[in-house]
Each structure stands twice: as structure tokens, then as C-alpha cells.
NURO-869557 format. One record per residue: residue number from 1; residue in three letters; y, x, z of N, C-alpha, C, O in turn. Coordinates in Angstrom, 1 decimal. Layout:
% residues N
{NUM, "ala", {Y, X, Z}, {Y, X, Z}, {Y, X, Z}, {Y, X, Z}}
...
END
This chain:
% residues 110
{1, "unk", {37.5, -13.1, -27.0}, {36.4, -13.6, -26.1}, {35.5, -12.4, -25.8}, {35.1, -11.6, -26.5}}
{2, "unk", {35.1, -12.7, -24.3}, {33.7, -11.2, -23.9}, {32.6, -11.1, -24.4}, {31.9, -11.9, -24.0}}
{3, "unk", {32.0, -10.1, -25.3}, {30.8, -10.5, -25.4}, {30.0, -10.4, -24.6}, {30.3, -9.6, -23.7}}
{4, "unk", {28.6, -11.4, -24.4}, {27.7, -11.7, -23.8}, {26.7, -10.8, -23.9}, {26.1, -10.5, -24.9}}
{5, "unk", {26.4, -10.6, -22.5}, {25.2, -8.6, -22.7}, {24.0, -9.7, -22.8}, {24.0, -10.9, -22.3}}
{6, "unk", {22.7, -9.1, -23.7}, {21.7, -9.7, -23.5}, {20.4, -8.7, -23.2}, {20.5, -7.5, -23.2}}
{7, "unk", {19.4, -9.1, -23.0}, {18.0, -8.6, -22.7}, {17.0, -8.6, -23.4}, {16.0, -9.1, -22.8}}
{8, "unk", {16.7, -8.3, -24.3}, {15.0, -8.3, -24.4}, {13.9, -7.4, -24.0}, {13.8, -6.2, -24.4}}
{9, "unk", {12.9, -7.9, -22.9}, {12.3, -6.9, -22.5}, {10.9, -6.0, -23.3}, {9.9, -6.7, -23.5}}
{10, "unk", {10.8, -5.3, -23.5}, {9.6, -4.4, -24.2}, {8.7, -4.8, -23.3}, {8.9, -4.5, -22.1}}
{11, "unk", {7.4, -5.7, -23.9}, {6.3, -5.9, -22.8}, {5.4, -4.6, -22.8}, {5.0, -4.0, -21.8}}
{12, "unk", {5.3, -4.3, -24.3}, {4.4, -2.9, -24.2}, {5.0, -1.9, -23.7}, {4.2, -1.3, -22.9}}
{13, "unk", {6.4, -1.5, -23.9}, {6.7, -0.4, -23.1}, {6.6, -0.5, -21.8}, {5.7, 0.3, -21.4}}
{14, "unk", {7.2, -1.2, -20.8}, {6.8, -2.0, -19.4}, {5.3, -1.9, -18.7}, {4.9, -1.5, -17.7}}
{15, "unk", {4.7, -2.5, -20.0}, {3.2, -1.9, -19.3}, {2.6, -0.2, -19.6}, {1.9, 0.4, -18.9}}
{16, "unk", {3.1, 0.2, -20.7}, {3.0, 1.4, -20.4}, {3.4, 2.1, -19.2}, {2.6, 2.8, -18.6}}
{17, "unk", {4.7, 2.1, -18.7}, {4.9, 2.5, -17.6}, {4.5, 1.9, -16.6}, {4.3, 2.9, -15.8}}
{18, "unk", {4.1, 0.8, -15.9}, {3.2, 0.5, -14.9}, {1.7, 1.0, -15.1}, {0.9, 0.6, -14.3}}
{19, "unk", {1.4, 1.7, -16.0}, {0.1, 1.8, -15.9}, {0.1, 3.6, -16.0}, {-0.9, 4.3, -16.0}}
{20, "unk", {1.5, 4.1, -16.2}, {1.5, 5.6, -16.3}, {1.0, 6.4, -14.9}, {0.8, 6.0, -13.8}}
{21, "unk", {0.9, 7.6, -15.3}, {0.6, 8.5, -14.2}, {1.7, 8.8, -13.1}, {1.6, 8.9, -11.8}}
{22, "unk", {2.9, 8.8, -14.0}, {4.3, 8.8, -13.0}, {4.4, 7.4, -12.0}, {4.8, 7.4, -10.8}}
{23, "unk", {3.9, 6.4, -12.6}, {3.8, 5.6, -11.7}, {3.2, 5.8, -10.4}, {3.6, 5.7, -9.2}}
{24, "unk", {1.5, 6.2, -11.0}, {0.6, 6.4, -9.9}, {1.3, 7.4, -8.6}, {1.7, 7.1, -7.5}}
{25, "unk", {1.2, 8.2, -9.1}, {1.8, 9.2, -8.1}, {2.9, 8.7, -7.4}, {3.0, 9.3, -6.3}}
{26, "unk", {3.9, 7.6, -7.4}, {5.0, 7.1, -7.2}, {4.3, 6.4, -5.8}, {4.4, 6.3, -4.6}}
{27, "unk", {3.6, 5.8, -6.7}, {2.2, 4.4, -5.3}, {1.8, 5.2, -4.5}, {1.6, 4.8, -3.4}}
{28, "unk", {1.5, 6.6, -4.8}, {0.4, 7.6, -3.8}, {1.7, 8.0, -2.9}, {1.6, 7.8, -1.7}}
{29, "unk", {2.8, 8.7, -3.4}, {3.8, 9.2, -2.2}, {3.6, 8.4, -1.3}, {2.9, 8.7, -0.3}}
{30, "unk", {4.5, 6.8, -1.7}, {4.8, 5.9, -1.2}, {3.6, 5.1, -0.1}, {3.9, 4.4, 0.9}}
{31, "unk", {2.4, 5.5, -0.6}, {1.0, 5.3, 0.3}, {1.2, 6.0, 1.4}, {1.4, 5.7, 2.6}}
{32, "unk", {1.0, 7.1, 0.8}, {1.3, 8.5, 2.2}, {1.9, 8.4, 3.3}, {1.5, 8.7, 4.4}}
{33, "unk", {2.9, 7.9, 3.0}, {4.0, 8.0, 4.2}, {3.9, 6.7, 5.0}, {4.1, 6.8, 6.2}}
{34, "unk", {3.5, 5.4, 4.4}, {2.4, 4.8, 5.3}, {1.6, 5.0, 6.4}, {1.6, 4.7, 7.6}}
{35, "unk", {0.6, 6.2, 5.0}, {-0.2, 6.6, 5.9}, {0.0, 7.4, 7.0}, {-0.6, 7.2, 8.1}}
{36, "unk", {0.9, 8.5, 6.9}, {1.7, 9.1, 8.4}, {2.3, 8.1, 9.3}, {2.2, 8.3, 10.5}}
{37, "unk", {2.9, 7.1, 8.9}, {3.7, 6.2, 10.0}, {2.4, 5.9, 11.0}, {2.4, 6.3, 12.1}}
{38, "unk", {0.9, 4.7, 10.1}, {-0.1, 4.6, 10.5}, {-0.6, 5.7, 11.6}, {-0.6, 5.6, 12.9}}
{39, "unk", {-1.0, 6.6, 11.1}, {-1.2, 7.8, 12.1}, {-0.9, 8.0, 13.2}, {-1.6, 8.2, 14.1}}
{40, "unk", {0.4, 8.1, 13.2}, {1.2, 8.2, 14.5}, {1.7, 7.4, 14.9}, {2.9, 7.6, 15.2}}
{41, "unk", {1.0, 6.3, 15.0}, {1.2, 5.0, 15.6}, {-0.1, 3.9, 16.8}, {-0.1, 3.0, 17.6}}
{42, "unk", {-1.1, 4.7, 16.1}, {-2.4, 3.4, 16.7}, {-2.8, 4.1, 18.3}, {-2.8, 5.3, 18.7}}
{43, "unk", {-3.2, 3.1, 18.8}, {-3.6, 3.4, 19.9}, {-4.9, 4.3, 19.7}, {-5.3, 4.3, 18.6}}
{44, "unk", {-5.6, 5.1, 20.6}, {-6.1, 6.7, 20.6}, {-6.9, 6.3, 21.6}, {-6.8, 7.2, 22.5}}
{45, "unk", {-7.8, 5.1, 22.0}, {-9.0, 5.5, 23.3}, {-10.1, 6.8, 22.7}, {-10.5, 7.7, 23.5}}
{46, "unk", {-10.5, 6.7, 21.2}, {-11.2, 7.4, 21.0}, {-10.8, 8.5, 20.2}, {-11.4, 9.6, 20.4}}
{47, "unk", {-9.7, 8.4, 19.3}, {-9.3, 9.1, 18.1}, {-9.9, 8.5, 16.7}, {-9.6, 9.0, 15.6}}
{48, "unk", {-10.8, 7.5, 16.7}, {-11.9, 7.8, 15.5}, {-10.8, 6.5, 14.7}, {-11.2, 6.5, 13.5}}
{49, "unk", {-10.2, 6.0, 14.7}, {-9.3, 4.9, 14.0}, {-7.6, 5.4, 13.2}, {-7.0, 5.0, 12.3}}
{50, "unk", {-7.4, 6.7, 14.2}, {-6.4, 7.2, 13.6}, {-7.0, 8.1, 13.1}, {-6.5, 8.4, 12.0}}
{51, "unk", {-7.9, 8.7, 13.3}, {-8.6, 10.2, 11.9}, {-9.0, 9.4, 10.6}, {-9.2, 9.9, 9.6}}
{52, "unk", {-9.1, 7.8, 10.9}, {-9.8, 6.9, 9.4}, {-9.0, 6.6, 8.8}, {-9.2, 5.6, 8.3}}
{53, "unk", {-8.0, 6.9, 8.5}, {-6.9, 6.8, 7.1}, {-7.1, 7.2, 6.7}, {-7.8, 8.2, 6.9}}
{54, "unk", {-6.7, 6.9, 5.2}, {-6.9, 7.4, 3.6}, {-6.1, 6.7, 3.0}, {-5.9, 5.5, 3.4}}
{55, "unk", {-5.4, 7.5, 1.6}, {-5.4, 6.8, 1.0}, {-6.3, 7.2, -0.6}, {-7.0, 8.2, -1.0}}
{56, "unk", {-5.8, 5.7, -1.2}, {-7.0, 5.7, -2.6}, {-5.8, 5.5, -3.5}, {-4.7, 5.2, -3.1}}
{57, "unk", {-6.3, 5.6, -4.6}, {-4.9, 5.4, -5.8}, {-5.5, 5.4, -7.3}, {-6.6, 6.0, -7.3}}
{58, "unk", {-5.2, 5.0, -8.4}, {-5.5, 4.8, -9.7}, {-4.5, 4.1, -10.7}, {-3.5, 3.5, -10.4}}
{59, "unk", {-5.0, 4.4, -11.9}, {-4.3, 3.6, -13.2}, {-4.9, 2.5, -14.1}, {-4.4, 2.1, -15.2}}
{60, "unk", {-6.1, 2.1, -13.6}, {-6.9, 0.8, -13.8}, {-7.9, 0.4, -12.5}, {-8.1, 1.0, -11.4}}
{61, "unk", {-8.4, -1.1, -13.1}, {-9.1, -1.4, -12.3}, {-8.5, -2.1, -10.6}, {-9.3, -2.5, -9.7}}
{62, "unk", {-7.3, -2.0, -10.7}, {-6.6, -2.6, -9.2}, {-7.4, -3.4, -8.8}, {-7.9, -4.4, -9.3}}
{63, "unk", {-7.6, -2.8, -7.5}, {-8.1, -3.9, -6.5}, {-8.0, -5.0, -5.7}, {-8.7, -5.6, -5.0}}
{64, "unk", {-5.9, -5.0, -6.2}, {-5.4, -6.4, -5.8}, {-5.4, -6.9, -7.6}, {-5.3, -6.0, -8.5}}
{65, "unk", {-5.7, -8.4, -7.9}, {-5.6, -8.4, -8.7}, {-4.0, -8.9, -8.9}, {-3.6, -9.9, -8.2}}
{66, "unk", {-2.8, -8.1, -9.9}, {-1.3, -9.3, -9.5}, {-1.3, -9.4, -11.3}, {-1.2, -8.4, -12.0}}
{67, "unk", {-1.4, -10.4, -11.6}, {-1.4, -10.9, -13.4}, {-2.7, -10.6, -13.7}, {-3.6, -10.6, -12.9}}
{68, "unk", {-2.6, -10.3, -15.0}, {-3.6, -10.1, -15.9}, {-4.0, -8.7, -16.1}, {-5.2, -8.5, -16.2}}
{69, "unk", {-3.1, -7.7, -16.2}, {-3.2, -6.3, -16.7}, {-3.4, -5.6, -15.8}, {-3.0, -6.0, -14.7}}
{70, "unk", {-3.9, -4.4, -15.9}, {-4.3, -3.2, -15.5}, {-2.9, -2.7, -14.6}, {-1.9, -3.3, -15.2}}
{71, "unk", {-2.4, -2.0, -13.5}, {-1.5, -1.1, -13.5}, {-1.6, -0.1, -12.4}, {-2.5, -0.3, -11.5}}
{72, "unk", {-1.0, 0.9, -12.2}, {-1.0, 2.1, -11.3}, {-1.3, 1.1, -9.9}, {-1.3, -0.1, -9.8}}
{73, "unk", {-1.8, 2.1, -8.8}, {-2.0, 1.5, -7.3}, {-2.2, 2.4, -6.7}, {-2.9, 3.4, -7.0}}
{74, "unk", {-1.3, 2.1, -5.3}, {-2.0, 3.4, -4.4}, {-2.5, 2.0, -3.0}, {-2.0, 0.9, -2.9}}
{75, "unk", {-3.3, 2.3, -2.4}, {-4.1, 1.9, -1.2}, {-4.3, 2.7, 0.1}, {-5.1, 3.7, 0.0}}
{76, "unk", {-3.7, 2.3, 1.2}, {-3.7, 2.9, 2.6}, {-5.3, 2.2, 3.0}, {-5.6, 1.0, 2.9}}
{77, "unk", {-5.8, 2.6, 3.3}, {-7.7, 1.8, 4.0}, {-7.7, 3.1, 5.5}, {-7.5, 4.2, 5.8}}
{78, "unk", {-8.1, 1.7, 6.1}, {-9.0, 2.6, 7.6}, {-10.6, 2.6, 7.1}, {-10.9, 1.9, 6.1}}
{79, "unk", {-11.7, 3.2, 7.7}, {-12.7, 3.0, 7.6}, {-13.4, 3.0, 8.7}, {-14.6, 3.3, 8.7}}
{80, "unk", {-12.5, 2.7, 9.8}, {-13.1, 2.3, 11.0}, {-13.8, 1.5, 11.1}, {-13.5, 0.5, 10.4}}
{81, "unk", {-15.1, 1.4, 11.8}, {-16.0, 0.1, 11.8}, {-14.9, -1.3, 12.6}, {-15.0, -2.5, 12.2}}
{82, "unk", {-13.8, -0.9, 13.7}, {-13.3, -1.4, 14.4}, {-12.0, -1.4, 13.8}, {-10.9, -1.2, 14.4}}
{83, "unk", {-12.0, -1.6, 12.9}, {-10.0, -1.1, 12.0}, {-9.6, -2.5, 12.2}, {-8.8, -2.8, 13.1}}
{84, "unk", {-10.3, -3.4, 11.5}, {-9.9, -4.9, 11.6}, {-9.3, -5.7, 12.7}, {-8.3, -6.4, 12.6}}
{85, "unk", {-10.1, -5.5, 13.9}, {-10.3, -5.7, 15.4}, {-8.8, -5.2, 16.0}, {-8.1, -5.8, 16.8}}
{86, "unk", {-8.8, -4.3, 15.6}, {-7.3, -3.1, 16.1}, {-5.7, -4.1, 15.2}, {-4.8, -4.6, 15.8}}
{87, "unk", {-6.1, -4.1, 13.8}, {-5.2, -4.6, 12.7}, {-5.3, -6.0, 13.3}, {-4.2, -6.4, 13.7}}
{88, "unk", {-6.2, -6.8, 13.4}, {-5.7, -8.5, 13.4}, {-6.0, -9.2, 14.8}, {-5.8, -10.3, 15.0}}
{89, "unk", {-6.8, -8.2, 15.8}, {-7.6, -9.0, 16.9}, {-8.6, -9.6, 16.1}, {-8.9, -9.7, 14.9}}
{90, "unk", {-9.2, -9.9, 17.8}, {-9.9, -11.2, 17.7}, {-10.3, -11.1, 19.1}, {-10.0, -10.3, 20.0}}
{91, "unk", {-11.3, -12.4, 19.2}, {-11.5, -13.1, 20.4}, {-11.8, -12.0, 21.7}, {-11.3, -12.3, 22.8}}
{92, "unk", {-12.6, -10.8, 21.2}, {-12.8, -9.8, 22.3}, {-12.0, -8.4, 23.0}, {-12.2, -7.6, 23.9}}
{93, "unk", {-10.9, -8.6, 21.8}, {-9.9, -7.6, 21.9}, {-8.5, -8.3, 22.2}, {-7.7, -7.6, 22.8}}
{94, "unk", {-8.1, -9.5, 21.9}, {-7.1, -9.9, 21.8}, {-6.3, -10.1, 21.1}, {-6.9, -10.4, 20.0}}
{95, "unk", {-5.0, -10.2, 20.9}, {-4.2, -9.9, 19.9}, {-4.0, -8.5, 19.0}, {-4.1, -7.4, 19.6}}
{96, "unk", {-3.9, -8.5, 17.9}, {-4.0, -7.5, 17.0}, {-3.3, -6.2, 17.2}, {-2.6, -6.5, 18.2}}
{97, "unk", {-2.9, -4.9, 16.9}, {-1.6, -4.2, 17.0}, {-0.7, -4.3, 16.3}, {0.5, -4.1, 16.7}}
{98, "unk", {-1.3, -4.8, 14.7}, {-0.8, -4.6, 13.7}, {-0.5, -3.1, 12.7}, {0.2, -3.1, 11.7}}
{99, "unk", {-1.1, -1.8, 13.1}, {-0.9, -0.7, 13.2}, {-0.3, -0.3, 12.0}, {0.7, 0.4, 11.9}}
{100, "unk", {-1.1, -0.7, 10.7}, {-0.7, -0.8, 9.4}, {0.3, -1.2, 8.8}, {1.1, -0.6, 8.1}}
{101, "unk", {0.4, -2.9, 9.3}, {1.3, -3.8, 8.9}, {2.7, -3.4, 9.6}, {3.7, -3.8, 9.0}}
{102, "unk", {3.1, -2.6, 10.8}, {4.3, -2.0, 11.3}, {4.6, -0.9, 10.0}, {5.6, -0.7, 9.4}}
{103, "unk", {3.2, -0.3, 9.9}, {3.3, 0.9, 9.3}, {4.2, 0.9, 7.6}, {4.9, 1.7, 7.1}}
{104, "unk", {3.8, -0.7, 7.2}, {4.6, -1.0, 5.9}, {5.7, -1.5, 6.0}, {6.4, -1.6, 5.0}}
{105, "unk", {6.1, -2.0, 7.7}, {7.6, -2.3, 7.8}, {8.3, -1.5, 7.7}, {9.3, -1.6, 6.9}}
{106, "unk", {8.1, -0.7, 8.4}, {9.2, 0.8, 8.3}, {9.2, 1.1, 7.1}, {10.3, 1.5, 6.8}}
{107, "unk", {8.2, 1.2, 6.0}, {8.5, 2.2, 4.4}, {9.3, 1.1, 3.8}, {10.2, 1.3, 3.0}}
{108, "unk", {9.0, -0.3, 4.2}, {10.0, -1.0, 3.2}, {11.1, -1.9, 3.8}, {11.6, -2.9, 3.3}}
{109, "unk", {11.5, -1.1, 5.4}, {13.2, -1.6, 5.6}, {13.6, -0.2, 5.5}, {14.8, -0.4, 5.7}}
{110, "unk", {13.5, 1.1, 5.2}, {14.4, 1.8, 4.8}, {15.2, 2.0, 3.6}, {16.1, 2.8, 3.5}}
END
């Protein structure tokens, strides 16, 4: 008869590695390249919305909260006063572009 493979997962080791540096830097590449798609994507009347990218990144403290624990993060942010406006619309601009949100389609259909 086959034996049956089994699992047990290491919770501590698991969160070690989600909360490692290798991780971080993993979130920050992976931010980056966001952040170039973003870049060279948004509409340009002024320039001041595509020069406001950044990214941010860390190994506590996440700013999304997902469970309970701490782990690595990287974050694409505009700091446009007008980023939102551009990203979702609204009543005086219209429909949104989505500039961002394309920006994360492409890094996660490749």
C-alpha cells in the first residue's frame, strides 16, 4: 500500500520568514516594478502625479492589517494631492484611470 505524504507546518519558522529581510526586499523589487509600470503609464497634463511615486517598505508595523502578526511589506503610494481623483474618479473628473490598479495587473498576470 502507498504511503500517505503528510504536513506539518512550522508556525514559527513561517513567521520568521514572512517577517525576514529576504522577504522585505522581495515586496520592495516586486513594489518597484509597479512602480515603473505606474510611471509610465498616467496621464502627464502637469507631470506632478507621475514624479509622486514612491515606494515604502518594512518588517513590522504593516499598514494593511492581514491576521494578527507582524510581516515584511512593500507599498507603491502617490502623494499627489490629485492621485485619488486620477486612481478612482469622481464627480468632476469622471471616471477614474486606474493608473495603479493596471499597474498591479500587469506584475500579477505575468
Amino acid at each position: 500500500m502507498a504511503q500517505r505524504a503528510s504536513f506539518r507546518p512550522n508556525n514559527k519558522g513561517i513567521g520568521l520568514i514572512l517577517r525576514s529581510k529576504q522577504m522585505e526586499r522581495e515586496m520592495t523589487t516586486r513594489a518597484r516594478v509597479v512602480e515603473s509600470y505606474a510611471v509610465a503609464d498616467p496621464p502627464r497634463d502637469s507631470g506632478e502625479y507621475a514624479a509622486s511615486f514612491s515606494v515604502e517598505s518594512g518588517q513590522d508595523k504593516c499598514p494593511i492589517k492581514l491576521g494578527t502578526a507582524d510581516r515584511a511589506w512593500a507599498m507603491v503610494r502617490n502623494s499627489a494631492g490629485h492621485a485619488a481623483a486620477v486612481e478612482f474618479g469622481n464627480a468632476r473628473v469622471g471616471e477614474g484611470q486606474r493608473v495603479m490598479g493596471r499597474a498591479a495587473d500587469r506584475v500579477t498576470s505575468e
